[in-house]
C-alpha positions, 0 to 999 in steps of 0.5 A, spaced: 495 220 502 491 221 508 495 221 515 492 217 521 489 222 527 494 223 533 492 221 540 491 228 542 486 229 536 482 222 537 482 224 544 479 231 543 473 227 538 470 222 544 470 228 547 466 232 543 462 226 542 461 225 549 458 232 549 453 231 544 451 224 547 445 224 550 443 222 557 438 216 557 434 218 562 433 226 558 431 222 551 426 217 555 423 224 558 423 227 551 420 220 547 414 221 554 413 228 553 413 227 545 407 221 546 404 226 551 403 231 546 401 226 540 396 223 545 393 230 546 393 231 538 389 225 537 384 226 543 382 232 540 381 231 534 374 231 532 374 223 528 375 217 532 382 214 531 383 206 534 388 202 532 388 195 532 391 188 530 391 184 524 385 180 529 382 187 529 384 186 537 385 194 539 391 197 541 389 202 542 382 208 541 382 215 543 378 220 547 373 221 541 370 214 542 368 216 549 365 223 547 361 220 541 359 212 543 359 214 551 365 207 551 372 210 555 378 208 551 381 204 556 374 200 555 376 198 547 383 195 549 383 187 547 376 187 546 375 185 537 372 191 534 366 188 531 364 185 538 363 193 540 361 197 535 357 192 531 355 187 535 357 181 532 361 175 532 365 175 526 368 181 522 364 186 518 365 184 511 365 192 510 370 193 514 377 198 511 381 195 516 380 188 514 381 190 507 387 194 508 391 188 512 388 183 506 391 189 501 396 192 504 394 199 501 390 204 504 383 203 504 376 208 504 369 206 504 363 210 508 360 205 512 352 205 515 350 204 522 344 204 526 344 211 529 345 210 538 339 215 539 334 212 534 335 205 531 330 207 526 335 212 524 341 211 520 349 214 522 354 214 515 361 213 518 366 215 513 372 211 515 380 210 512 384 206 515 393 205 514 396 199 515 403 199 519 409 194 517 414 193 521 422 192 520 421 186 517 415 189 511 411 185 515 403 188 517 402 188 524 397 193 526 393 197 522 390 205 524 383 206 523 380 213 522 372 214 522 368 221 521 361 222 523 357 224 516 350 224 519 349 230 518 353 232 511 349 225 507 343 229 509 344 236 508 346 233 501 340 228 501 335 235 503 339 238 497 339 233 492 331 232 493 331 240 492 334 240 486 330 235 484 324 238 486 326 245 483 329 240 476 322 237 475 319 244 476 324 247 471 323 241 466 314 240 468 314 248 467 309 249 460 312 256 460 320 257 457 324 256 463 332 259 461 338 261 463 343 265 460 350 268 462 351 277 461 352 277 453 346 273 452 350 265 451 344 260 453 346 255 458 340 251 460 333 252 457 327 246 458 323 243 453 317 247 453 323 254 451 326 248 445 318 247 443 317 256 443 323 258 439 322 251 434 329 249 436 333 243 438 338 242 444 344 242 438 342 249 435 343 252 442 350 253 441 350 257 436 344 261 437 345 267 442 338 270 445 338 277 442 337 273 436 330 272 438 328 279 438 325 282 434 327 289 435 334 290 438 333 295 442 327 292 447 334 288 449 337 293 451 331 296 454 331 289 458 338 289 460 337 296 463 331 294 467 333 288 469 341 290 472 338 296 475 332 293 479 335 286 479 329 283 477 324 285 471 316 282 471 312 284 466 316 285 461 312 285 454 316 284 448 316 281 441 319 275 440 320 271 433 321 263 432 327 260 428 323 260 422 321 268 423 314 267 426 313 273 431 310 272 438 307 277 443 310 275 449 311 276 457 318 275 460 318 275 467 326 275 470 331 275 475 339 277 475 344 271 477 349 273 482 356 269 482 359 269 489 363 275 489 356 279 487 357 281 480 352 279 475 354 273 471 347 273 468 339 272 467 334 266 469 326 267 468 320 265 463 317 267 457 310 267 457 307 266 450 301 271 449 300 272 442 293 269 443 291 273 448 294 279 445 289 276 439 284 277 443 284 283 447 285 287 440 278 283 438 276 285 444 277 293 443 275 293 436 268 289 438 267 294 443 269 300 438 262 296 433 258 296 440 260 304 442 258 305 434 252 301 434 249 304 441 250 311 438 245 308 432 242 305 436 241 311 441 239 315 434 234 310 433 230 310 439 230 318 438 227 318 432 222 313 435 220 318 440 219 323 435 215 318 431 211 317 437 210 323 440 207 325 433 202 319 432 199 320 440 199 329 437 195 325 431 191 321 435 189 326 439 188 331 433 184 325 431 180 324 436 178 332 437 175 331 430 171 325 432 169 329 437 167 336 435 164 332 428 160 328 434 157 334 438 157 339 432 154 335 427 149 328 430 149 330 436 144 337 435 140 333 430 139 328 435 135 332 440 130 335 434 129 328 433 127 327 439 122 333 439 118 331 434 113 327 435 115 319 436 112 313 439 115 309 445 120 305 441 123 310 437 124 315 442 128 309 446 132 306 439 133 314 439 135 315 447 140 309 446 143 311 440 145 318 443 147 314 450 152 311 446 155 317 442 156 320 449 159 313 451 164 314 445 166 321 446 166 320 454 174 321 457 172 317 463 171 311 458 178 312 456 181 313 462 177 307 465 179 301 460 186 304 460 187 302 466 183 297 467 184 293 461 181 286 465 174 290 464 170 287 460 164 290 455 158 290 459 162 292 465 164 298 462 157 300 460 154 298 467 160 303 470 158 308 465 151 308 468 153 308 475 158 314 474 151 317 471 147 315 477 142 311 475 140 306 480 140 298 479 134 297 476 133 303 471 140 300 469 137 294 468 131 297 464 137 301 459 140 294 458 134 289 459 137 285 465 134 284 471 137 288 477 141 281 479 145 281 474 147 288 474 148 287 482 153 282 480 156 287 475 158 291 481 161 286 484 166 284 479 167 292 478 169 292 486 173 287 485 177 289 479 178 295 482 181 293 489 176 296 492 171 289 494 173 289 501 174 297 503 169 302 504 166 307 500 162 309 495 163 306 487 160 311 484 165 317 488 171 312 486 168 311 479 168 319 479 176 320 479 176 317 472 173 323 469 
C-alpha cells in the first residue's frame, strides 16, 4: 500500500518543477530563433517551396521565386497561385496542390511551362505537393515544391535522340555489329550478325562467340591483341556459320570498360569478305597465267626475230644472186649484142632492155620506193633518169612522152619528196639514195 507524500516532500517537487519550467519569454525567443533558421533553410534551397490555402491563396513562398521568377516573396501572399505564375483565372487543372487537397495524399506530377526568357521554349517543373491537416484532421494548406528540370529533360531528350541515332546505325549497319562480356557470352547483335551466322535471337543464349571460330587459337591471339592495344582493326579471321559453312572474315573491335575501368568486354564488326578474298586468289592465279603467258610469249617474239633476221639473211642472199647472175650472165651478152651490126630499132629495144635490168639491180631504186611508197611506177622511172642526168627532153624520148609530161613528173616528185617548195637541185637530192 502506497503512502501519501508529506508536505515537506510535495514542497520540494514544485520546487523542482519550478526550476524546470521555462520562461515564456525564452521559449518565444527560442520558437523565433527556431523559425528563423527554418526560414533560412528554406530560402536557400535550390527549389521553389510556397504554401498555400485550400483557395490555392499563398501563405507563404520562399526566396527561390525571387532568384529564378524575378517575383519578391512578399509579392505572392494573398495572391491565387495560378493568377501569377500562369495567368490564369481558374485553377490549373494539372495542379498537385489542388489534387492533393482533393486526395488527401501527396501528390507528383512534371508540369510544363513556357520558358520566361523565350516563350517559344518550354521549362519542365517537377512539382510535389503535401497537404497539411490540423488538430481536427482537417485539410487546411497545402506546401507545394517545385524543381526546375529544364536542363535535365533536355540532356535526357539529347541522350535519348543519340541512342537512337546510334540504335538505328547498330540496327541499319549491313556488317555484324556485336557485344559480348570477357568469356565470349553475347549480349547484343543486329540483324545483319543473325543473317551472317544463320541464327536467331533464341539461339544467342546458348551459343558463345568461340564457337564461331574455326580455329581456337585465333581467339586467343584476338583477345591478346585487343586487351593489349585496346582495340583490334583488321583482323583477319576464319569464321563458320551454324551449319559449318567457313567464312573469310575482317573484325574490327574495341574493349569495353566498366566504371572502374577494368574490361568487361569487346563490341565491334565482322566484315564478311569470303568473296573478296575469292577474288584476290583469282587474281594471283590469273596473274600467275599472265607472267607464264608473257614468258611464252617473250619466247615467241624471240623466235620470231630470229625467223626474221634469217628471211632479210635470205632475201639478201637472194638478191646478190640476182644480181651477180645479172652482171656475170646477161648483161656481157647484152654489150655484144649491141656491137654487132643492128639497125636503128633493134639497138633501141636492146638500149631499153639493159635500162631496165640496171633498173632492177640499181640499189637506189630500193631505197627509193622503200621510203617512198607514195611513188608511182613511172615516177619511179623518171626519178631514175634524172639521177642519171638526162635532161627533159631525152626522158621523154626514152619513154616516149613529150617534155610537158615529164615536166609534171618532177613536180610531183618535188612535192612527194617535201622539197616542192625549198631550194635546191633534184637531182643532188635524188643522188642521196644511192
Amino acid at each position: 500500500m502506497t503512502t501519501k507524500p508529506t508536505y515537506e516532500e510535495l514542497e520540494k517537487r514544485v520546487k523542482e518543477l519550478e526550476r524546470k519550467s521555462v520562461d515564456p519569454k525564452q521559449a518565444e525567443d527560442a520558437l523565433h530563433e527556431s523559425e528563423a533558421q527554418k526560414q533560412g533553410i528554406l530560402d536557400a534551397s535550390l527549389d521553389r517551396i510556397r504554401l498555400s490555402d485550400t483557395d490555392m491563396k499563398i501563405i507563404w513562398a520562399n526566396q527561390t521565386h525571387a532568384r529564378e521568377l524575378k517575383i519578391h516573396p512578399e509579392e505572392l501572399i494573398g495572391k491565387h497561385c495560378y493568377t501569377v505564375f500562369v495567368k490564369r483565372d481558374t485553377p490549373c487543372p494539372e495542379c498537385p496542390s489542388i489534387k492533393a487537397i482533393k486526395s488527401g495524399t501527396i501528390e507528383h506530377t512534371v508540369l510544363t511551362r513556357p520558358s520566361i526568357k523565350n516563350k517559344e521554349k518550354t521549362t519542365y517543373l517537377d512539382s510535389y505537393a503535401v497537404p497539411l491537416k490540423n488538430e481536427s484532421g482537417d485539410i487546411e494548406s497545402c506546401i507545394q515544391i517545385t524543381r526546375n528540370i529544364t536542363k535535365q529533360v533536355q540532356a535526357e531528350k539529347e541522350l535519348q535522340k543519340s541512342e537512337e541515332k546510334y540504335r538505328n546505325l547498330f540496327e541499319d549497319s549491313r556488317d555484324a555489329v556485336y557485344i559480348t562480356t570477357r568469356e565470349g557470352e553475347l549480349i547484343e547483335v543486329n540483324e545483319s550478325f543473325l543473317d551472317l551466322f544463320s541464327l536467331t535471337r533464341e539461339g544467342l543464349t546458348v551459343l558463345n562467340v568461340q564457337q564461331l571460330y574455326v580455329n581456337p587459337d585465333d581467339r586467343k591471339t584476338f583477345q591478346k591483341q585487343i586487351e593489349k592495344k585496346g582495340s583490334v582493326r583488321g583482323f583477319e579471321v576464319k569464321l563458320k556459320k551454324k551449319d559449318g559453312e567457313k567464312m573469310d572474315c575482317l573484325l574490327t573491335s574495341t574493349v569495353w570498360r566498366g566504371s572502374d575501368g577494368n574490361i568487361l568486354g569487346y563490341q565491334g564488326i565482322i566484315r564478311d569478305i569470303t568473296e573478296r578474298k575469292k577474288a584476290e586468289r583469282d587474281l594471283r592465279e590469273r596473274e600467275e597465267e599472265l607472267k607464264i603467258q608473257a614468258t611464252n610469249l617473250k619466247e615467241v617474239v624471240t623466235a620470231l626475230r630470229v625467223l626474221l633476221k634469217q628471211r632479210d639473211e635470205d632475201k639478201t642472199e637472194l638478191e646478190e644472186k640476182v644480181l651477180s647472175n645479172v652482171k656475170e650472165l646477161v648483161v656481157p651478152f647484152l654489150a655484144k649484142v649491141k656491137k654487132t651490126p643492128l639497125d636503128r630499132k633493134q639497138f633501141a629495144y636492146i638500149d631499153i632492155l639493159e635500162s631496165n635490168l640496171n633498173d632492177i639491180t640499181s640499189p637506189f631504186l630500193h631505197n627509193l620506193s622503200t621510203k617512198y611508197i607514195n611513188l608511182t611506177p613511172k615516177e619511179i622511172r623518171v626519178a631514175y633518169l634524172i639521177k642519171e642526168g638526162k635532161t627533159t627532153k631525152e626522158i621523154g624520148d626514152m619513154m616516149a612522152v613529150s617534155p610537158r609530161t615529164i615536166e609534171t613528173h618532177r613536180k610531183n616528185i618535188r612535192r612527194k619528196l617535201g622539197i616542192e617548195k625549198k631550194k635546191g637541185n633534184l637531182r643532188s637530192r635524188l643522188l642521196t639514195f644511192q
